[in-house]
PyMOL Python script that loads the backbone (N, CA, C, O; Angstrom):
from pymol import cmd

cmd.read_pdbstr("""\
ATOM      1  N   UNK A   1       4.951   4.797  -9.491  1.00  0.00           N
ATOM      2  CA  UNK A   1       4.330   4.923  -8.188  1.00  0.00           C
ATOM      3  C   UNK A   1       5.126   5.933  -7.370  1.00  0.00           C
ATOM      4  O   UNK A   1       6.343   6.044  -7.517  1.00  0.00           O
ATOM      5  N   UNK A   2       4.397   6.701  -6.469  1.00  0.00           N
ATOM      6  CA  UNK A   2       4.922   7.728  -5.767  1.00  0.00           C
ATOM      7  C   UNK A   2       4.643   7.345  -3.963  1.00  0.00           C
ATOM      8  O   UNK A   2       3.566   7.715  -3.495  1.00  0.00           O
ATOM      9  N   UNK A   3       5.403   6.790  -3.260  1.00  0.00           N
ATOM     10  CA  UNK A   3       5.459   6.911  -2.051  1.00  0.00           C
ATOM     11  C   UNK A   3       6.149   8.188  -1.305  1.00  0.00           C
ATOM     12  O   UNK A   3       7.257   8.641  -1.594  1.00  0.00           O
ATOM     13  N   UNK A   4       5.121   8.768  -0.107  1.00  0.00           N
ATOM     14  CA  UNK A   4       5.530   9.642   0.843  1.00  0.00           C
ATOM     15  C   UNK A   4       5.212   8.992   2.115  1.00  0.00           C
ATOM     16  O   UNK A   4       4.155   8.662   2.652  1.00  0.00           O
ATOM     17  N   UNK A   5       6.471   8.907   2.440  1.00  0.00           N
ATOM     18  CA  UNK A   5       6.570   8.801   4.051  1.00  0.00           C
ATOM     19  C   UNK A   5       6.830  10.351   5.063  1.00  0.00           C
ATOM     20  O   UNK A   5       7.637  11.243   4.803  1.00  0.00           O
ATOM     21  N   UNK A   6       5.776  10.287   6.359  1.00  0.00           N
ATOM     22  CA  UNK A   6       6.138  11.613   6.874  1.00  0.00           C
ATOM     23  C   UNK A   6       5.615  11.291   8.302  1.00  0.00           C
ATOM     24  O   UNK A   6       4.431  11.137   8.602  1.00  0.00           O
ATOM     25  N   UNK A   7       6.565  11.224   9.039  1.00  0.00           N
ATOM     26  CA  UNK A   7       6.924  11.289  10.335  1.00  0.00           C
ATOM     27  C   UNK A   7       8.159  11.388  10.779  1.00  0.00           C
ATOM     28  O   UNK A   7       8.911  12.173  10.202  1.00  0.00           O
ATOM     29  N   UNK A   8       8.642  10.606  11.914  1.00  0.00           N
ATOM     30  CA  UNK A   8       9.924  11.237  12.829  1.00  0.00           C
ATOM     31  C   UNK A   8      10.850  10.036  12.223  1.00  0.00           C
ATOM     32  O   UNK A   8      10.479   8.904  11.912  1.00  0.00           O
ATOM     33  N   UNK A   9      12.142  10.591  12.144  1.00  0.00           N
ATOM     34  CA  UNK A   9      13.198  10.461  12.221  1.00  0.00           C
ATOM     35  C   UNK A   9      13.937  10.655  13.069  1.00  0.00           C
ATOM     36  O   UNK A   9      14.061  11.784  13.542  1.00  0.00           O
ATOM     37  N   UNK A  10      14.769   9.414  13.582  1.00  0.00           N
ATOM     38  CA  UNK A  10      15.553   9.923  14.871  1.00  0.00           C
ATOM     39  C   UNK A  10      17.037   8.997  14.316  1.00  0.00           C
ATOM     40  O   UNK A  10      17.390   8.317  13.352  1.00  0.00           O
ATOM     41  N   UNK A  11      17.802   9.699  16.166  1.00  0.00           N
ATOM     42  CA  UNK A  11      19.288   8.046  15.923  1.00  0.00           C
ATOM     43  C   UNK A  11      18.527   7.010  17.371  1.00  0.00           C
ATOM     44  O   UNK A  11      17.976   7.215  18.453  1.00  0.00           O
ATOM     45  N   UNK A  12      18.811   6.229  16.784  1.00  0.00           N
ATOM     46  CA  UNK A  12      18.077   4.944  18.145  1.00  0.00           C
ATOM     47  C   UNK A  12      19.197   4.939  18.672  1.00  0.00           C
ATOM     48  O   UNK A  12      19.941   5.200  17.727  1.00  0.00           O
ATOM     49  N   UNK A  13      20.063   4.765  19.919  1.00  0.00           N
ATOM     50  CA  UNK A  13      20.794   4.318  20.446  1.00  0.00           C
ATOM     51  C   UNK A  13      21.065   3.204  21.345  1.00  0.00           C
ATOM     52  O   UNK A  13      20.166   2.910  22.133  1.00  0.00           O
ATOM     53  N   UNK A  14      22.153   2.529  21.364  1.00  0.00           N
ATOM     54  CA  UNK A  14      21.904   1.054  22.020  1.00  0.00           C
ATOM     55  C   UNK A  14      23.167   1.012  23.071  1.00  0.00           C
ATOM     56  O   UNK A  14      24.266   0.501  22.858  1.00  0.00           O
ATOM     57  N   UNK A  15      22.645   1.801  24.468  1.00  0.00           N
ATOM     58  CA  UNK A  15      24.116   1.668  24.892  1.00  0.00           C
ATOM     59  C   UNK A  15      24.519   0.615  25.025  1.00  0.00           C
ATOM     60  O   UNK A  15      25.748   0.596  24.960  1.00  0.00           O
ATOM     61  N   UNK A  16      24.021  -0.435  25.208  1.00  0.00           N
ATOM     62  CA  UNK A  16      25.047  -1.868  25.822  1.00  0.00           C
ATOM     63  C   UNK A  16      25.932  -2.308  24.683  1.00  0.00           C
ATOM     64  O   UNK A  16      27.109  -2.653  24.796  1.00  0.00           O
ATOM     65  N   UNK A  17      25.178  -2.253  23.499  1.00  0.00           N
ATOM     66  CA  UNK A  17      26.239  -2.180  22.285  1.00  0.00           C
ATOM     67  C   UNK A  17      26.978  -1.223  21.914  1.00  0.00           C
ATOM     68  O   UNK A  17      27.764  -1.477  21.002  1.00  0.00           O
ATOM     69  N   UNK A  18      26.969   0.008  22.424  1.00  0.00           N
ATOM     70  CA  UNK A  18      28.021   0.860  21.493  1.00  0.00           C
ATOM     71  C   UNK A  18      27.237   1.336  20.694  1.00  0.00           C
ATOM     72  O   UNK A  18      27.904   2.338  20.435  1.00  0.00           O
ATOM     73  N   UNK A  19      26.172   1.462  19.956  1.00  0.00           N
ATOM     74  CA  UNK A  19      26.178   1.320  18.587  1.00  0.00           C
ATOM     75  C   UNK A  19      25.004   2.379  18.750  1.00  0.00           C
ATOM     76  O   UNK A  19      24.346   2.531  19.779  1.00  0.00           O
ATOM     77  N   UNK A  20      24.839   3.132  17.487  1.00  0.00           N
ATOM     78  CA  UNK A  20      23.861   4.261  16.951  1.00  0.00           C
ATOM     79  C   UNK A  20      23.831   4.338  15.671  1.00  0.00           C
ATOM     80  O   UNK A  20      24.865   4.573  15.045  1.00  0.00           O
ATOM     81  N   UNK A  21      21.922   4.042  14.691  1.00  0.00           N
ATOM     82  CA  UNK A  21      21.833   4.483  13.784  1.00  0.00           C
ATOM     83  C   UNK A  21      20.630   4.940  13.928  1.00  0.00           C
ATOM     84  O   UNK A  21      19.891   5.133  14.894  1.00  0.00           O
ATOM     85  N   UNK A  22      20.533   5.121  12.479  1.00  0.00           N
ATOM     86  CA  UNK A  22      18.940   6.147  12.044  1.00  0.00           C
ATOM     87  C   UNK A  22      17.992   5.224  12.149  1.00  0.00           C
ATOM     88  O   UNK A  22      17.942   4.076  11.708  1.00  0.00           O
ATOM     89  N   UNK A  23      17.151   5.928  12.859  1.00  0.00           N
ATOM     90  CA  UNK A  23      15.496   5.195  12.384  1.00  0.00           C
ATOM     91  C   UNK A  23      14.704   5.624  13.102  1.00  0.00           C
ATOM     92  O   UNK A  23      15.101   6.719  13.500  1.00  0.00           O
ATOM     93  N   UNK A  24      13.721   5.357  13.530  1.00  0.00           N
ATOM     94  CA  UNK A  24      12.261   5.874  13.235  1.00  0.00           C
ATOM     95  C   UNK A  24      11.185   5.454  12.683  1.00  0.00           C
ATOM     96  O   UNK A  24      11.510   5.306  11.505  1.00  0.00           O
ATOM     97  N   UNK A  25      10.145   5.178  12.788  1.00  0.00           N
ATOM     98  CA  UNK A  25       9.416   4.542  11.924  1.00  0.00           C
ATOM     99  C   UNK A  25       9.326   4.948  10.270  1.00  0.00           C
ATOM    100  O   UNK A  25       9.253   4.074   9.407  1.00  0.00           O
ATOM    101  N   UNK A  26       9.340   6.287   9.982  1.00  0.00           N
ATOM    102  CA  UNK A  26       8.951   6.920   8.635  1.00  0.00           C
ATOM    103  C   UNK A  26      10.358   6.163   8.187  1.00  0.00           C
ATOM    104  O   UNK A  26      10.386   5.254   7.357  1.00  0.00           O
ATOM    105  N   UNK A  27      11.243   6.565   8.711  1.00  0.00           N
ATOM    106  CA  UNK A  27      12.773   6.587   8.231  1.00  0.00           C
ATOM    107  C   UNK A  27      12.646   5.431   7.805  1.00  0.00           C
ATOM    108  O   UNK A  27      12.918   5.227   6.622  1.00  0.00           O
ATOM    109  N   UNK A  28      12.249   4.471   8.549  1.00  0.00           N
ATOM    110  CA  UNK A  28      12.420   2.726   8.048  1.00  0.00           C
ATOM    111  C   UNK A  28      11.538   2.638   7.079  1.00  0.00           C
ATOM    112  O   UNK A  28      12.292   2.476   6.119  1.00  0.00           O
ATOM    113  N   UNK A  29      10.416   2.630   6.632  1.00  0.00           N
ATOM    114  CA  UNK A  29       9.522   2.535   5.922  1.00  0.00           C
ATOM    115  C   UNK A  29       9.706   2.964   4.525  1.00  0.00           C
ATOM    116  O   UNK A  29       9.262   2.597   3.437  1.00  0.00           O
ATOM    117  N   UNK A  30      10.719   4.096   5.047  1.00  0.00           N
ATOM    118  CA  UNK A  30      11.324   4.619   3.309  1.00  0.00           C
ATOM    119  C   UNK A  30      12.494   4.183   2.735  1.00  0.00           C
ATOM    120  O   UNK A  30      12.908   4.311   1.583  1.00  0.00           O
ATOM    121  N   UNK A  31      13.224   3.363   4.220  1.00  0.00           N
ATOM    122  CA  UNK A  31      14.497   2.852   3.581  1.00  0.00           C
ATOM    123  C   UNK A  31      13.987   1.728   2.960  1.00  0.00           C
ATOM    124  O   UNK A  31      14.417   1.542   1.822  1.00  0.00           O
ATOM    125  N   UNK A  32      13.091   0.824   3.441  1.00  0.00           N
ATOM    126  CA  UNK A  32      12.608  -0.531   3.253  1.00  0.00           C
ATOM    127  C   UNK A  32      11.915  -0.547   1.911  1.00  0.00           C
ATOM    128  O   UNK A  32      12.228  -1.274   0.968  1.00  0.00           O
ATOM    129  N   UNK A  33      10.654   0.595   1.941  1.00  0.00           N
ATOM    130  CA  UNK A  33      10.096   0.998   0.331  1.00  0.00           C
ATOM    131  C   UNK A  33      11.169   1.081  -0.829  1.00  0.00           C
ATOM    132  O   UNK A  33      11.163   0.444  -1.883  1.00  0.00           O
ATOM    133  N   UNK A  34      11.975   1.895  -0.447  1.00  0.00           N
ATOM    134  CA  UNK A  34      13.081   2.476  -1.786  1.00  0.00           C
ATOM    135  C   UNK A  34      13.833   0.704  -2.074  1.00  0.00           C
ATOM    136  O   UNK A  34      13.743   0.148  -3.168  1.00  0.00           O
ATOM    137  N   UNK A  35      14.224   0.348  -1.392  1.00  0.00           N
ATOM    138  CA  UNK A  35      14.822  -1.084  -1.151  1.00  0.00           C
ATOM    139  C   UNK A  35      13.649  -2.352  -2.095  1.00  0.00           C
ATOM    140  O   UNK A  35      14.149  -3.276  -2.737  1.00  0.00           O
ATOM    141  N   UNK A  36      12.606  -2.217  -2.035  1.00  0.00           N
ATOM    142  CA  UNK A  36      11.332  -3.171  -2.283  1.00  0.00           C
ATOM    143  C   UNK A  36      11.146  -2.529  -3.943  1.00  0.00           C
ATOM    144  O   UNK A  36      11.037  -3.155  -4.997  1.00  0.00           O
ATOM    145  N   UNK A  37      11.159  -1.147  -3.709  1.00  0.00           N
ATOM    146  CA  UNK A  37      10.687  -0.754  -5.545  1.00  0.00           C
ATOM    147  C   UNK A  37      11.331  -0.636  -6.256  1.00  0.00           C
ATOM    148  O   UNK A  37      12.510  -0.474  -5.944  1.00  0.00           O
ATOM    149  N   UNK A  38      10.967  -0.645  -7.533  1.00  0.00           N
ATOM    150  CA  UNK A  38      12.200  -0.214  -8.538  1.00  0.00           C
ATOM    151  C   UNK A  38      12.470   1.067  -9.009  1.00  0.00           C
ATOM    152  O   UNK A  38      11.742   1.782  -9.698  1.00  0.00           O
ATOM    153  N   UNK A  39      13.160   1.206  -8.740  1.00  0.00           N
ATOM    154  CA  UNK A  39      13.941   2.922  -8.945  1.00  0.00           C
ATOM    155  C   UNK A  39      13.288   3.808  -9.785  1.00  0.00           C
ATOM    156  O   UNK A  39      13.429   5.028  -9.702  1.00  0.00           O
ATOM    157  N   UNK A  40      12.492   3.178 -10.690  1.00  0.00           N
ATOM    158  CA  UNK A  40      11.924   4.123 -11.894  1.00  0.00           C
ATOM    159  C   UNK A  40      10.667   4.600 -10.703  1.00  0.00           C
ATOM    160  O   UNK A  40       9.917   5.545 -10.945  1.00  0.00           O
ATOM    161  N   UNK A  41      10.579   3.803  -9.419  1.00  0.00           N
ATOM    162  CA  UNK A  41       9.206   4.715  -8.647  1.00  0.00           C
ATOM    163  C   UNK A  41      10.019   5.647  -7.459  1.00  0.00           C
ATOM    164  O   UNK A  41      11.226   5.739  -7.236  1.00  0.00           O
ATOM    165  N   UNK A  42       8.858   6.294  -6.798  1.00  0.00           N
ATOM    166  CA  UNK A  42       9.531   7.427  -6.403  1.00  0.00           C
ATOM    167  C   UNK A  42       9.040   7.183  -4.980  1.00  0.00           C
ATOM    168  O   UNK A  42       7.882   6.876  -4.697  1.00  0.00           O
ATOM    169  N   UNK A  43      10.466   7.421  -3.745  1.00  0.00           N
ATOM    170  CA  UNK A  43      10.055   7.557  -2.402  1.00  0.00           C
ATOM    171  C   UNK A  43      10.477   8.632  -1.634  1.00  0.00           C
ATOM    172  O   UNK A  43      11.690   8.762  -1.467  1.00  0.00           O
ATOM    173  N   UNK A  44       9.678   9.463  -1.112  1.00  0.00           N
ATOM    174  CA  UNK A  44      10.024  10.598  -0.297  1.00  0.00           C
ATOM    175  C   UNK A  44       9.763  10.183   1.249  1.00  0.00           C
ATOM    176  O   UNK A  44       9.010   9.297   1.654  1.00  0.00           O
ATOM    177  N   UNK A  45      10.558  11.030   1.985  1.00  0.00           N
ATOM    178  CA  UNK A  45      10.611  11.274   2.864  1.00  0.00           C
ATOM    179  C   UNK A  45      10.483  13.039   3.870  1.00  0.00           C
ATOM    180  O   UNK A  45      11.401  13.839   4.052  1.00  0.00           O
ATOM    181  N   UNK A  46       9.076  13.145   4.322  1.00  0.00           N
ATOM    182  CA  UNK A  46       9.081  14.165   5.283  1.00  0.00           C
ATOM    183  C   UNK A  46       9.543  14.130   6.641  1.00  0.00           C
ATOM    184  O   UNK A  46       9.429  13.184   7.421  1.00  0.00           O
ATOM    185  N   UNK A  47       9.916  14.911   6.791  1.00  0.00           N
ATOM    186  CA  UNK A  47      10.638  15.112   8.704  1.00  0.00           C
ATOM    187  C   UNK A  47      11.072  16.231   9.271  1.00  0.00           C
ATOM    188  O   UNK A  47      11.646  17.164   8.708  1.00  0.00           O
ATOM    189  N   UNK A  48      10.749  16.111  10.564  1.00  0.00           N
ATOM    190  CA  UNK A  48      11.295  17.487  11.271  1.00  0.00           C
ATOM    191  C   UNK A  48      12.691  17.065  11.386  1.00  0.00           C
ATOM    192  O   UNK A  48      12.818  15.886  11.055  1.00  0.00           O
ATOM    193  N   UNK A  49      13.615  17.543  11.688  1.00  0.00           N
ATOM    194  CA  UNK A  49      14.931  17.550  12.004  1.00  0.00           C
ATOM    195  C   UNK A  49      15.584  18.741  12.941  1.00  0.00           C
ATOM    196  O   UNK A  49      15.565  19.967  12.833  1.00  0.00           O
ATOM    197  N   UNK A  50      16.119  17.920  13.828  1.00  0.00           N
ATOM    198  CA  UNK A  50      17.086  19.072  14.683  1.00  0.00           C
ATOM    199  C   UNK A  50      18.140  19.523  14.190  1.00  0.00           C
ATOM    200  O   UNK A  50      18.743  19.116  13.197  1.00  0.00           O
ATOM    201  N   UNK A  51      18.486  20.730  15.159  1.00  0.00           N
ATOM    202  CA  UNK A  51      19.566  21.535  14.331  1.00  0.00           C
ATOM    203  C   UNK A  51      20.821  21.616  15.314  1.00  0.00           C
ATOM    204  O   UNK A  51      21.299  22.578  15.916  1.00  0.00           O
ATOM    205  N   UNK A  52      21.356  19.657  15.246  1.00  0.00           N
ATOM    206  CA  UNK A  52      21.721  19.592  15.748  1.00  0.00           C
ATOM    207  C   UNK A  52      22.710  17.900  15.219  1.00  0.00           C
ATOM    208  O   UNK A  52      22.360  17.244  14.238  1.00  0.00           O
ATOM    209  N   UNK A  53      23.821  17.535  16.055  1.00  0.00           N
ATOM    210  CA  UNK A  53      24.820  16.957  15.320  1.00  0.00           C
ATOM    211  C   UNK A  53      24.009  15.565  14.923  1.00  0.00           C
ATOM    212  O   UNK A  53      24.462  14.736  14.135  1.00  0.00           O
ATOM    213  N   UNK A  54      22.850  15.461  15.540  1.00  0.00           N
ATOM    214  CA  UNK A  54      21.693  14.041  15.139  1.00  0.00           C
ATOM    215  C   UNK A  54      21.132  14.237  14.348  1.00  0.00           C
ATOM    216  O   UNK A  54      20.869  13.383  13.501  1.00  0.00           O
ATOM    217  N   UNK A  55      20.595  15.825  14.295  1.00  0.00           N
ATOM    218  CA  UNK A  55      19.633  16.020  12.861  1.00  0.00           C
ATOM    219  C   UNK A  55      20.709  15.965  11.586  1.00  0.00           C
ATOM    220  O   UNK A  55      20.373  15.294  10.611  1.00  0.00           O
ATOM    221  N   UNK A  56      21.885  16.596  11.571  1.00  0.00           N
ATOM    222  CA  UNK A  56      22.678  16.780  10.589  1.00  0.00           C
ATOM    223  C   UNK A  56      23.482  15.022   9.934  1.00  0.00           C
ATOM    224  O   UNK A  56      23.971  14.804   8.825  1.00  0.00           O
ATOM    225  N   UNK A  57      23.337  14.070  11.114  1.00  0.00           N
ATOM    226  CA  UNK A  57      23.489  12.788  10.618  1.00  0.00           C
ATOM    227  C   UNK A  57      22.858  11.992   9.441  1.00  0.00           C
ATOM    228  O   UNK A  57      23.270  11.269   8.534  1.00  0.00           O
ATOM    229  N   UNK A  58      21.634  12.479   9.893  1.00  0.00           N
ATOM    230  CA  UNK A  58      20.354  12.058   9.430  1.00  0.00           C
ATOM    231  C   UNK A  58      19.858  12.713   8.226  1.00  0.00           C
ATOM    232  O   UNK A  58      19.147  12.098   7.431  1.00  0.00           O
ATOM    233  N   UNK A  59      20.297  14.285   7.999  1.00  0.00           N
ATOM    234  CA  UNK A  59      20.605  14.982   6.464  1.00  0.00           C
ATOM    235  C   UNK A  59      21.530  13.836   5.902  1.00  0.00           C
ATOM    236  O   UNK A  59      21.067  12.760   5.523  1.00  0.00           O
ATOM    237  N   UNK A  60      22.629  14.089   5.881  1.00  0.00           N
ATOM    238  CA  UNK A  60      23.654  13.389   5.727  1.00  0.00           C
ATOM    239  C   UNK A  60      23.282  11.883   5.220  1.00  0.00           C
ATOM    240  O   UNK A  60      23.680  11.531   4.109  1.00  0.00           O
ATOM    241  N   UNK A  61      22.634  11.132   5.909  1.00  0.00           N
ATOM    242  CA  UNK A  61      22.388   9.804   5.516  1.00  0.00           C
ATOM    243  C   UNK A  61      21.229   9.993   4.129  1.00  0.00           C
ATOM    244  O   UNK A  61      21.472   9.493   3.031  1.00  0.00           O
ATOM    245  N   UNK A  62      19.842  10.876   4.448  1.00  0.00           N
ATOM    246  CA  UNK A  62      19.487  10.816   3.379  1.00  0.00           C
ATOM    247  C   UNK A  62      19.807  11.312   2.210  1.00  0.00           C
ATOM    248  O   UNK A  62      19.227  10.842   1.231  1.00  0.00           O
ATOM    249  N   UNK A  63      20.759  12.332   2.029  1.00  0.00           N
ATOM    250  CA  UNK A  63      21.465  12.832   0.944  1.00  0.00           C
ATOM    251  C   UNK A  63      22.197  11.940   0.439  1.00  0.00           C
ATOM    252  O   UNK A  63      22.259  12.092  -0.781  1.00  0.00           O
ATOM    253  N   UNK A  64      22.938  10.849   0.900  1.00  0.00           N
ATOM    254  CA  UNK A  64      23.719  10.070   0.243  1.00  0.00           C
ATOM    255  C   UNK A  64      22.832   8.770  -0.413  1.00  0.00           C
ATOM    256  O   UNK A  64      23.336   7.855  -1.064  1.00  0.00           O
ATOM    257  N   UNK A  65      21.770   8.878  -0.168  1.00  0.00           N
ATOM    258  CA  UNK A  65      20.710   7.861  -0.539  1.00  0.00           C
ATOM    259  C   UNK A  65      21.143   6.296  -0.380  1.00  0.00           C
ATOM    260  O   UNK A  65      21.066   5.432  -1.254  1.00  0.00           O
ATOM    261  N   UNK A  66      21.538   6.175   0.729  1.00  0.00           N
ATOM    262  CA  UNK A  66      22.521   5.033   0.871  1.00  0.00           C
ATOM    263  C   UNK A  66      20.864   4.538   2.097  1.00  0.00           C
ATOM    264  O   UNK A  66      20.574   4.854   3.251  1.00  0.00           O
ATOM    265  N   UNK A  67      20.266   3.777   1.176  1.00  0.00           N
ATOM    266  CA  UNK A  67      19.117   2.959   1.092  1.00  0.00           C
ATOM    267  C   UNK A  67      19.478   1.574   1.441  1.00  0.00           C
ATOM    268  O   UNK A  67      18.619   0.691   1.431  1.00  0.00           O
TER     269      UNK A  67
END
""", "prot")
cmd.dss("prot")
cmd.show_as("cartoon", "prot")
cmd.util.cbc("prot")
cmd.orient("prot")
């Protein structure tokens, strides 16, 4: 099976906590898919990305496929 996810990717931020990660709806949907299938199927992810220290997080996270 071949899943494509394609929409936005962002960092959510939570000031009262401190805290910032990735997501987005597409973003979640592909972390959650890849997480649900078995590896022999395939999940992509499309997105615009800034060229910028949020977009480069967010390279970064999906390159390491840390799902």
């Amino acid at each position: 099976m071949n899943i494509v996810c394609a929409g936005d990717c962002v960092i959510d931020r939570y000031v009262d906590r401190h805290l910032e990660q990735c997501g987005g709806i597409s973003f979640n949907v592909a972390v959650h898919a890849r997480r649900a299938l078995p590896m022999t199927d395939s999940v992509h992810l499309i997105s615009a990305v800034g060229d910028d220290d949020a977009g480069r997080r967010l390279l970064a996270r999906c390159r390491r496929r840390v799902w």
